[in-house]
KEMIRO-164558 format. One line per field, with one value per residue (C-alpha): residue in three letters; x, y, z. Coordinates in pm, 1 decimal, always signed. Layout:
<pts>
type <- c(ALA/...);
east <- c(X/...);
north <- c(Y/...);
up <- c(Z/...);
</pts>
This chain:
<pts>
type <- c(UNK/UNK/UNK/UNK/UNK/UNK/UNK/UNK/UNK/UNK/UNK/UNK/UNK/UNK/UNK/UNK/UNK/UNK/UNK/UNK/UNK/UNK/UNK/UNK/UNK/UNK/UNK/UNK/UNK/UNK/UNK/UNK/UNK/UNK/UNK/UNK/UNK/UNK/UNK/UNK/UNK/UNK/UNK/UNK/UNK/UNK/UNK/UNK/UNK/UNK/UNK/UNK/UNK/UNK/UNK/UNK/UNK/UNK/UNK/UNK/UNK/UNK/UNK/UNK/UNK/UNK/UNK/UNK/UNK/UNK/UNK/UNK/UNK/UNK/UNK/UNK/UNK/UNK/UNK/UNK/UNK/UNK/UNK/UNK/UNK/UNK/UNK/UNK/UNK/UNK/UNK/UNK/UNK/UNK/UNK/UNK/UNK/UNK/UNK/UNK/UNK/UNK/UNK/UNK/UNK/UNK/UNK/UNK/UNK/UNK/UNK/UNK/UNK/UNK/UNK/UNK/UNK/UNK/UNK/UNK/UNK/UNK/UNK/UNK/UNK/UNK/UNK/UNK/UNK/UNK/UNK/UNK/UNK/UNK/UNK/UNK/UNK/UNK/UNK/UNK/UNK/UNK/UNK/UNK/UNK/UNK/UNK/UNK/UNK/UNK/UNK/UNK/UNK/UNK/UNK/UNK/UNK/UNK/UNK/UNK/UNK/UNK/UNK/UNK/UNK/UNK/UNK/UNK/UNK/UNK/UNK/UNK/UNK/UNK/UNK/UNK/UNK/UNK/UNK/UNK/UNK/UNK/UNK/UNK/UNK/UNK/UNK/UNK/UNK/UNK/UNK/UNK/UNK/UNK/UNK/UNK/UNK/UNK/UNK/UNK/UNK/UNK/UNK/UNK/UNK/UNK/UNK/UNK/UNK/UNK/UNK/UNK/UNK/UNK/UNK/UNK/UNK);
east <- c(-2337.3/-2081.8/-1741.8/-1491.8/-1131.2/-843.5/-534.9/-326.5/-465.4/-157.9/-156.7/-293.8/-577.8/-581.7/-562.1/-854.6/-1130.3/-1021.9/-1092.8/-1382.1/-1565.0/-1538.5/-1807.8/-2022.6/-2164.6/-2310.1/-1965.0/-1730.7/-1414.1/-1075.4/-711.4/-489.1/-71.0/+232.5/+354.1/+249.6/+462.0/+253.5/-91.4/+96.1/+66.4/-304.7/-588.2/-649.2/-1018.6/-1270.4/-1344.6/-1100.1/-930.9/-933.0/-645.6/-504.3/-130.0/-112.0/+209.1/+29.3/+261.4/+142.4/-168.8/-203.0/-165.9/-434.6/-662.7/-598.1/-700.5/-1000.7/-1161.4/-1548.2/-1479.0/-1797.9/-1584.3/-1195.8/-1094.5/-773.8/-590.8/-234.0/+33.9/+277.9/+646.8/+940.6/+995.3/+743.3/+687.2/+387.0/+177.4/+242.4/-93.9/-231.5/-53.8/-192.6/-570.6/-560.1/-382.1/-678.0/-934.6/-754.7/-764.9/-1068.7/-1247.5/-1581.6/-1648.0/-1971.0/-2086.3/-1740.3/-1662.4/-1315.3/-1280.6/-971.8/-793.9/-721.3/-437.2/-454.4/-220.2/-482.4/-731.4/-778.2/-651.4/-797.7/-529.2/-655.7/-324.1/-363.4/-214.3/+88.0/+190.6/+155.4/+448.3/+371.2/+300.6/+544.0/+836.5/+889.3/+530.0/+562.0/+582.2/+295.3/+84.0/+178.7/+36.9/-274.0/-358.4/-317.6/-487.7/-822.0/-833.1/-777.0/-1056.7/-1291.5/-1243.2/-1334.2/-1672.3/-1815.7/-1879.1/-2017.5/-1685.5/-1500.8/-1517.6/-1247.0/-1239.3/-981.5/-913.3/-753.7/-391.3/-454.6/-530.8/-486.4/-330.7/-405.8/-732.1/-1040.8/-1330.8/-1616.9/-1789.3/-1891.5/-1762.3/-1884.9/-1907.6/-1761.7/-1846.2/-1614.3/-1522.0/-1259.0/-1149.3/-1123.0/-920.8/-1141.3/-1147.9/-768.8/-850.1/-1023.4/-911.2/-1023.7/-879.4/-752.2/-1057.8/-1335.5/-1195.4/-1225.9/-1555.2/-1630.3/-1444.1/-1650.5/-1980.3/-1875.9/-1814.7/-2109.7/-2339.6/-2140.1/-2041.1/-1980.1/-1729.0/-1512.3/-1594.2/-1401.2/-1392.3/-1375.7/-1470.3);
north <- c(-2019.7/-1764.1/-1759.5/-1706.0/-1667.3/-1712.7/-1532.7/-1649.5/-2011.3/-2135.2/-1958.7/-2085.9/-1873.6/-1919.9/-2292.2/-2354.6/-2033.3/-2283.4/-2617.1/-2496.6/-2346.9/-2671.1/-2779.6/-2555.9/-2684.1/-2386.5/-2287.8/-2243.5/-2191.2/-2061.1/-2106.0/-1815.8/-1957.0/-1830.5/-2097.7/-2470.2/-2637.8/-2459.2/-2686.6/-2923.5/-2665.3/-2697.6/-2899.2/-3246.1/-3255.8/-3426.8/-3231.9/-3072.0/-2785.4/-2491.9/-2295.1/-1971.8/-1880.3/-1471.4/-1274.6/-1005.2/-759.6/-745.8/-588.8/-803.9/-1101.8/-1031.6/-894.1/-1282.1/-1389.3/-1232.3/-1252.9/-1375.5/-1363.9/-1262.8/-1194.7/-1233.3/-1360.8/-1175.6/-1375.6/-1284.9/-1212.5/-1018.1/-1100.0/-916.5/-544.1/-434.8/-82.0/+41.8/+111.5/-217.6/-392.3/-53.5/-64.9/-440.9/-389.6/-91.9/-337.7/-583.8/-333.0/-165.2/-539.1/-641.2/-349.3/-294.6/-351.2/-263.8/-590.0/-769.9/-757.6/-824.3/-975.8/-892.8/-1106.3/-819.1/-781.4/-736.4/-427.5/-222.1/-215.0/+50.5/+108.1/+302.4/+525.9/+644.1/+445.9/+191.9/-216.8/-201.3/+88.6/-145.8/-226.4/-586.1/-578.8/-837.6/-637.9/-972.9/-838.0/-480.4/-380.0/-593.8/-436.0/-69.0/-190.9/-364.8/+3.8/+196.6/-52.0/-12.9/+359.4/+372.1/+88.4/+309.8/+593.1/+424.9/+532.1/+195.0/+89.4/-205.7/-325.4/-434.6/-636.4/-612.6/-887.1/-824.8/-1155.1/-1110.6/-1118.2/-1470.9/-1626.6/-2029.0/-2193.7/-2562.6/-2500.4/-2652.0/-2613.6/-2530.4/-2392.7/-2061.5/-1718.2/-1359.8/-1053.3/-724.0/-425.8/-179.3/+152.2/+391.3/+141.0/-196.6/-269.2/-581.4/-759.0/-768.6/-1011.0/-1277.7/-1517.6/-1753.8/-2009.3/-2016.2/-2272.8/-2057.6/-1705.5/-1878.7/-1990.1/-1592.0/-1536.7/-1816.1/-1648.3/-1277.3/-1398.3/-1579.0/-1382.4/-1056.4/-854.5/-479.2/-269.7/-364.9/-658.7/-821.2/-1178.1/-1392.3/-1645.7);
up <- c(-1012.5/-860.7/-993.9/-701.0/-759.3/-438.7/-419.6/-152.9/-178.6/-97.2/+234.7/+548.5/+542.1/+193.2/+180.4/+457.7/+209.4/-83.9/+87.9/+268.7/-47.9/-249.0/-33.3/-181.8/-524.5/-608.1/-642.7/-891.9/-737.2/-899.6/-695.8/-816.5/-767.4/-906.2/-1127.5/-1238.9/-919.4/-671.1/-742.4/-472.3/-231.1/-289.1/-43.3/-142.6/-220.1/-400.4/-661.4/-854.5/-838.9/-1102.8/-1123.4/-1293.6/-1297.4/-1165.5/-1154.0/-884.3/-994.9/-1377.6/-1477.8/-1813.2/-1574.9/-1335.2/-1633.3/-1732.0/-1407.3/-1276.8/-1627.2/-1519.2/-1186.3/-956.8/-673.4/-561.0/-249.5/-166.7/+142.7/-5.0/+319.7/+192.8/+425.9/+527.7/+486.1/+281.6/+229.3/+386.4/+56.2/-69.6/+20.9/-115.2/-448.3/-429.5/-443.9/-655.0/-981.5/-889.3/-882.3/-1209.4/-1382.0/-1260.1/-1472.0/-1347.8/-949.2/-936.3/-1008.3/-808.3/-492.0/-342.5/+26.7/+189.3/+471.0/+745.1/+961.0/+1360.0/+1331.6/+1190.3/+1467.1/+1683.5/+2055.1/+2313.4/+2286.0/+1952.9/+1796.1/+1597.9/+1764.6/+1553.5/+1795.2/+2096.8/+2219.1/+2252.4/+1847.2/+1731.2/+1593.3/+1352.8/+1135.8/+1221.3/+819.3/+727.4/+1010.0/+929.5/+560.8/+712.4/+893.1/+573.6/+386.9/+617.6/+597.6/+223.9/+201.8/+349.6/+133.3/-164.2/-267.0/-411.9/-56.3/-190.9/-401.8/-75.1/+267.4/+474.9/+768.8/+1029.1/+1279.8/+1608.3/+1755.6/+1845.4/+1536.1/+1611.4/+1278.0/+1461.1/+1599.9/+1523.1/+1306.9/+1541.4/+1290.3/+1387.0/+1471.1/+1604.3/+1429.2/+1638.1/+1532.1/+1416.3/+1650.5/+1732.9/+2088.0/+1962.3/+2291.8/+2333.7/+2015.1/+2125.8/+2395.3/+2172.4/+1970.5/+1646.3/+1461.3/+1111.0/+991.3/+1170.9/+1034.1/+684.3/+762.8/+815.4/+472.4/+272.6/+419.2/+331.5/-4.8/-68.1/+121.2/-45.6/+285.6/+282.9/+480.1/+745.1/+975.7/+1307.4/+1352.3/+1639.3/+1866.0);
</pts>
């Protein structure tokens, strides 16, 4: 049975991986939230839920966490004006708690800013990039190229949706793969919905995906 454990399951994106993988009973899945109150943030589902209390920005507290975890679903969106490191700075205290990622792997919810234009830019340059997300796409781009320096190429997915990401549309049930390149102009021009791109995440977690992969419709 693989052990799977959600950060962010509170999240949209988040909240759809979580509900989605309880349908899987070859699964034994772990929501990661802040404090007691947040389990009512949570799906309503059948089974129940596991949860573990994570403070993301203790070590000790993640170490906690991700204890006999297979792999860690990381679907956390970081708001405001973060610096643009901080997503960075996030997966390296997972990686550093979750000791040794050759046998883990950690799938990461992507971010539209960090795809690449036909300029050679990167979307979050685009003037139509909305200025309101601006930090969090600067920190999606940095986050992609530090992802693919990491040697353990098989410690990481990295699935990246599209500017259109639909939070009320529905489940179809399936998805396309794009390939990644240096003009990524049109992946721009699709579009998925939030239950379909966590469809994508459930299968690149159970199915153990490597490297960076674009999802849509």
């Amino acid at each position: 049975m693989k052990r799977l454990l959600i950060f962010g399951a509170t999240g949209r994106t988040g909240n759809s991986v979580l509900r989605q993988l309880l349908e899987y009973e070859h699964i034994q899945v772990t929501a990661a939230i802040r404090i007691p109150g947040d389990t009512s943030r949570l799906p309503k589902a059948e089974r129940p839920i596991q949860t573990a209390i994570a403070d993301i920005n203790s070590l000790s507290s993640l170490r906690d966490a991700t204890a006999n975890i297979d792999i860690i679903i990381n679907a956390i969106r970081l708001r405001e004006n973060i610096p643009p490191t901080a997503l960075i700075e996030l997966d390296k205290r997972i990686r550093e708690a979750s000791g040794n990622l050759e046998s883990r792997l950690i799938v990461t919810v992507g971010g539209a800013g960090s795809l690449y234009v036909e300029t050679g830019k990167r979307f979050w340059q685009d003037p139509s990039f909305p200025k309101s997300t601006l930090p969090r796409g600067v920190a999606h781009a940095k986050l992609r190229d530090y992802l693919k320096e990491i040697p353990q190429v098989n410690s990481w997915a990295y699935l990246i949706p599209p500017p259109n990401y639909i939070p009320t549309g529905l489940r179809i049930g399936s998805y396309n793969q794009w390939k990644p390149s240096d003009d990524e102009s049109d992946f721009l021009k699709s579009n998925i919905s939030y239950e379909d791109f966590a469809t994508a995440v459930c299968d690149a977690s159970i199915e153990e995906w490597i490297g960076t992969h674009l999802i849509a419709n």
